[in-house]
Residue, then its C-alpha position, 0 to 999 in steps of 0.5 A: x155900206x162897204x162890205x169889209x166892216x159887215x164882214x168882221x161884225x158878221x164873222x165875229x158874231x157868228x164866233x160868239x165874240x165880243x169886240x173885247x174878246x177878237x182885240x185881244x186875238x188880235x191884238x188890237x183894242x176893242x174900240x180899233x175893232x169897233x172902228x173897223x166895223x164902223x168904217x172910221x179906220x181901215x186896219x193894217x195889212x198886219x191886222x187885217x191877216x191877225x183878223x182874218x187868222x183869229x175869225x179863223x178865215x181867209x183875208x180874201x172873205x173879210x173882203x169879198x161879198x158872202x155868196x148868198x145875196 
């Protein structure tokens, strides 16, 4: 499985959020969240920066592997 959707379920989680809750920050609804987190929808560019600022996050961690493996 690709590593960006993991990404988002992993951060959001461990903000404590629902799927509802990062739509809102971001501006998007949750079923595009959900989408996104089950790869049937790649986000903008515009959503992938609201993401990564709302999950308090760099872009380049929603994208890349966590360190531990």
């Amino acid at each position: 499985m690709p590593v960006f959707p993991n990404r988002i379920r992993e951060h959001r989680l461990a903000k404590k959020l629902s799927q509802a809750e990062l739509g809102q920050m971001v501006g998007v609804s949750d079923v595009a969240i959900g989408y996104w987190e089950v790869e049937k929808r790649d986000p903008r560019l515009s959503n992938l920066r609201a993401l990564a600022r709302a999950l308090k996050v760099t872009t380049a961690d929603l994208l890349s592997a966590p360190d531990n493996p």
